[in-house]
C-alpha positions as CSV (number, residue, x, y, z in Angstrom):
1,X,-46.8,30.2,-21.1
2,X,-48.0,28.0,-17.7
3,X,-48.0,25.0,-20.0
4,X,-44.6,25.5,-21.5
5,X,-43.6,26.2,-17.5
6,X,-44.9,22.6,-16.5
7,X,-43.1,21.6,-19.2
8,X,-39.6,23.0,-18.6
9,X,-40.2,21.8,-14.7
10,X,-40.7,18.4,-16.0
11,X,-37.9,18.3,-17.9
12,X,-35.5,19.7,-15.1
13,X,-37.3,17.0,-12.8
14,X,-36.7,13.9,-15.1
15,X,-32.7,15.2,-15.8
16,X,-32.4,15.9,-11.9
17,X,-33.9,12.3,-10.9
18,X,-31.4,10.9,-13.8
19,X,-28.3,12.5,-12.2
20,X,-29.3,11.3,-8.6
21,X,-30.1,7.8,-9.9
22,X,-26.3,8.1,-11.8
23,X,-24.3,9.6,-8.7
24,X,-26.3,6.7,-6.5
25,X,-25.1,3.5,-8.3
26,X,-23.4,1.2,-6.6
27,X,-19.8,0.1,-7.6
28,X,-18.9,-3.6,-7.4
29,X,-14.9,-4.2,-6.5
30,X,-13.7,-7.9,-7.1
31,X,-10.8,-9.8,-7.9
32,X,-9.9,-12.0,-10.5
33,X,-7.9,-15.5,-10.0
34,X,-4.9,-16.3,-9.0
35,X,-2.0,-16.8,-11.4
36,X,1.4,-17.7,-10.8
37,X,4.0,-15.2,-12.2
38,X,8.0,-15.0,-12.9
39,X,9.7,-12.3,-11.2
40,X,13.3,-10.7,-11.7
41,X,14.7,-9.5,-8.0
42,X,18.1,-8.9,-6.5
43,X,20.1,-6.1,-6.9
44,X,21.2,-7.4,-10.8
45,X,17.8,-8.7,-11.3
46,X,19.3,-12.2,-11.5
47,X,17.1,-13.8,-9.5
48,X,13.9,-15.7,-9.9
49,X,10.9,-15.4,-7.6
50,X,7.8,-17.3,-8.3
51,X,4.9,-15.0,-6.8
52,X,0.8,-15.1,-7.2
53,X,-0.9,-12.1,-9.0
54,X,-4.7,-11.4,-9.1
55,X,-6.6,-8.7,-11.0
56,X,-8.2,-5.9,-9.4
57,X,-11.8,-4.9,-11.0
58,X,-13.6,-2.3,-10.6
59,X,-17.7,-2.4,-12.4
60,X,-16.1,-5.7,-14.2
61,X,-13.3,-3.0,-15.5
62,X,-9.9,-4.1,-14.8
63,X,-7.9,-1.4,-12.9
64,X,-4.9,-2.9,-11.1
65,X,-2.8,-6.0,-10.5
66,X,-2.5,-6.8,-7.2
67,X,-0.3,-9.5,-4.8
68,X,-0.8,-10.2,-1.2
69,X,-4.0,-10.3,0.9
70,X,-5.6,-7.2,1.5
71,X,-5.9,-5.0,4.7
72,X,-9.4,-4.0,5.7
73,X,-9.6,-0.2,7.1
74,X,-12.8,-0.1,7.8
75,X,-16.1,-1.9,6.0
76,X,-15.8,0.0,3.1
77,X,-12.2,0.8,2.7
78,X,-9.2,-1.6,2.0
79,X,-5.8,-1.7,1.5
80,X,-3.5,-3.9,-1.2
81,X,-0.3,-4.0,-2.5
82,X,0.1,-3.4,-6.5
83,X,1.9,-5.2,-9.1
84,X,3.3,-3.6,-12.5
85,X,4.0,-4.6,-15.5
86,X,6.8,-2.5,-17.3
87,X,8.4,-2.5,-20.8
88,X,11.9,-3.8,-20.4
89,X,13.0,-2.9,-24.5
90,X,15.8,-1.2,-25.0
91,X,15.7,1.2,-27.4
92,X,18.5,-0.3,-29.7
93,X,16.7,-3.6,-29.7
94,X,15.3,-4.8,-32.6
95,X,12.1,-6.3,-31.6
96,X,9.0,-4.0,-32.4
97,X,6.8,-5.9,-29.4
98,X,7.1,-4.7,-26.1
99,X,8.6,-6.9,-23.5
100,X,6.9,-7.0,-20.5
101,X,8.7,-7.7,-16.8
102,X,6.6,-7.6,-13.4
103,X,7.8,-5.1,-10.6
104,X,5.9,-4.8,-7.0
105,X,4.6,-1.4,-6.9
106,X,3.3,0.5,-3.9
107,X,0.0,0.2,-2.4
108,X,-3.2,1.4,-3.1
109,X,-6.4,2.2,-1.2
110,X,-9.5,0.9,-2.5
111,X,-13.1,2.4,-1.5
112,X,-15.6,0.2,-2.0
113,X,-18.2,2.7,-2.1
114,X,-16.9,5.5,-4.8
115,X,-15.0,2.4,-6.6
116,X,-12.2,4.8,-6.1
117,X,-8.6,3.4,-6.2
118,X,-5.8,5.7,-5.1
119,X,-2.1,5.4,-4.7
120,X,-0.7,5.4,-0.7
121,X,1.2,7.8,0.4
122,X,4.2,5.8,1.9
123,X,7.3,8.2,1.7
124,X,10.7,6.4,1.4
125,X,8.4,3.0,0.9
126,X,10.8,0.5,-1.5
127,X,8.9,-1.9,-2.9
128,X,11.5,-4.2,-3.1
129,X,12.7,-3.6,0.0
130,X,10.0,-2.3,2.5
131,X,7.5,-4.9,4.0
132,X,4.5,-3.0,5.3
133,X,2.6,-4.1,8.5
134,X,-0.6,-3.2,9.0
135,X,-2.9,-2.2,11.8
136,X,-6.2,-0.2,11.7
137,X,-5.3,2.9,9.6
138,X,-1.3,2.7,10.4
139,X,0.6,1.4,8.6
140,X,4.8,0.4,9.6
141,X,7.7,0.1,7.5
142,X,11.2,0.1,6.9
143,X,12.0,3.0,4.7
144,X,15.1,3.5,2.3
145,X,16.9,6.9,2.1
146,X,17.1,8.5,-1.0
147,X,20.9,7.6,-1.1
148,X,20.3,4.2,0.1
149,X,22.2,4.1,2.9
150,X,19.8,4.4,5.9
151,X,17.1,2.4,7.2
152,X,14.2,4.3,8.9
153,X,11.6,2.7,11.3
154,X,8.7,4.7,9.8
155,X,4.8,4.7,10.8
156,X,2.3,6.6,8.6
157,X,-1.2,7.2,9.6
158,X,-3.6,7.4,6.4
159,X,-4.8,11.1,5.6
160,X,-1.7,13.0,7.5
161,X,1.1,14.0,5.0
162,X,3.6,13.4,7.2
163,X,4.8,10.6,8.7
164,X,4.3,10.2,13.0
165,X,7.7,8.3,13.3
166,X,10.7,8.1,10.9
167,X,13.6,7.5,13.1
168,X,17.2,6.3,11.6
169,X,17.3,2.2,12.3
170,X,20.5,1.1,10.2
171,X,23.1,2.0,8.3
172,X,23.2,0.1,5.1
173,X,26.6,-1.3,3.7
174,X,26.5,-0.9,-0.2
175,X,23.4,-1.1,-2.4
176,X,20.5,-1.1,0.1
177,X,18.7,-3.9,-3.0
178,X,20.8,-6.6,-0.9
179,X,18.8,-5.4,2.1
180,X,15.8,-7.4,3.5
181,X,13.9,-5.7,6.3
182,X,11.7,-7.8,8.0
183,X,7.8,-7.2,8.3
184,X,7.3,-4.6,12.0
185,X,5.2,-6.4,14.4
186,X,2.2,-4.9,16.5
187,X,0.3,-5.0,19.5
188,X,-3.0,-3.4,20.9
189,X,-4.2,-1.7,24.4
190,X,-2.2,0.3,23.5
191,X,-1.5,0.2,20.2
192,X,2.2,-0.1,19.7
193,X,4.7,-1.6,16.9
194,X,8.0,-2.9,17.2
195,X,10.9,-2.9,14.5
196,X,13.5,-5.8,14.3
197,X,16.9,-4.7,13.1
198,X,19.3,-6.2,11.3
199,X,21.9,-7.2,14.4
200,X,18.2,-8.7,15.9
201,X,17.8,-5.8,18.2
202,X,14.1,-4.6,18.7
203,X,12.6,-1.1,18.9
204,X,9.0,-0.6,20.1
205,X,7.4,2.7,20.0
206,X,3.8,3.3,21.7
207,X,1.2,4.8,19.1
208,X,-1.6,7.4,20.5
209,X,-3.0,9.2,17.8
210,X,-0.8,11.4,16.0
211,X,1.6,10.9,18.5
212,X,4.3,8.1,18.8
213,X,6.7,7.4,22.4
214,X,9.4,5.1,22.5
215,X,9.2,2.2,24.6
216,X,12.0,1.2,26.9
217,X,13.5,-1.7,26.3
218,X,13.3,-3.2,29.9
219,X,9.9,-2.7,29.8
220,X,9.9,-4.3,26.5
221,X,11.3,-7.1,27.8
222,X,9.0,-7.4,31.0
223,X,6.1,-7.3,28.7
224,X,7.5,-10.0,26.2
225,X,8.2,-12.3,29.1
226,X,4.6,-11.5,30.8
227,X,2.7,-12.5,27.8
């Protein structure tokens, strides 16, 4: 009975040591080269944009594709934006193959550690559309109304579920696909961001936290003209 006891323990021991070694491994995150794709933009898809794609692997598995340089978080976590590819067949056409079109997708957050790669959070984000700007764990936009006919100055801090500014910017004549928002800008000690509209006027907003304050435009100015 005390041998089968060492016996068991051993057992339980090797399995245990197995498990740890398994939950332990490292993940290795890399990308792939560079390749030079065709994609269909504008609000009738009738124009052609040549843009750079790379592969995003995870343990030599691929898991994404990806465009755009990356954001680093923090040492281990990163930030890039994602690339899809989506069958454009109709159903009343009669070849059997999948066609395949390119379509900029969202962001994703990618942990280096876990190998984990998760979808952003960016409500209102239009990939077509919204240019994100980047700056520790913020992250500035313009966002698109459901109905597209508002622009929103919007600033989303990773891990909070709602956003710490989403403020009206512009109204948007007709189908907000004609509409290019430029990239927001930011600014450290303190942290702040500013949002160019369409008519070239600027709003800056002070970030502390989970907290944002608007920043008067004089002072804007006197800061612009100080630096």
């Amino acid at each position: 009975m005390r041998m089968f006891s060492r016996i068991l323990v051993m057992i339980l021991a090797i399995a245990w040591s197995g498990e740890l070694s398994a939950a332990s491994k490292p993940h290795v995150v890399t990308f792939g080269k560079w390749t030079t794709i065709d994609l269909l933009t504008g609000p009738a898809e009738d124009q052609l944009l040549h843009l750079k794609v790379r592969p995003l692997y995870v343990d030599s598995k691929l898991r994404e594709f990806t465009f755009g340089m990356t954001h680093e978080i923090t040492e281990r976590v990163f930030a890039v934006q994602r690339m899809i590819r989506v069958n454009d067949s109709l159903p009343s056409d009669a070849a059997t193959t999948p066609q395949w079109v390119w379509q900029r997708g969202g962001w994703l957050i990618v942990d280096r550690g876990s190998g984990h790669v998760s979808q952003a959070s960016l409500p209102q984000f239009d990939p077509e559309v919204s240019s994100a700007g980047w700056y520790r764990d913020y992250v500035g936009y313009c966002g698109v109304s459901s109905d597209g006919k508002k622009i929103y100055a919007t600033v989303i801090q990773l891990g909070r579920r709602k956003a710490i500014l989403e403020k009206a910017l512009a109204e948007v004549p007709g189908d907000s696909g004609s509409v290019q928002c430029t990239t927001p800008t930011w600014q450290r000690h303190p942290a702040r961001i500013t949002f160019t509209s369409q008519d070239d006027k600027k709003f800056t907003y002070v970030v502390r936290g989970h907290a944002v304050e608007v920043v008067a435009q004089d002072e804007d100015d006197k800061d612009d003209t100080s630096e």
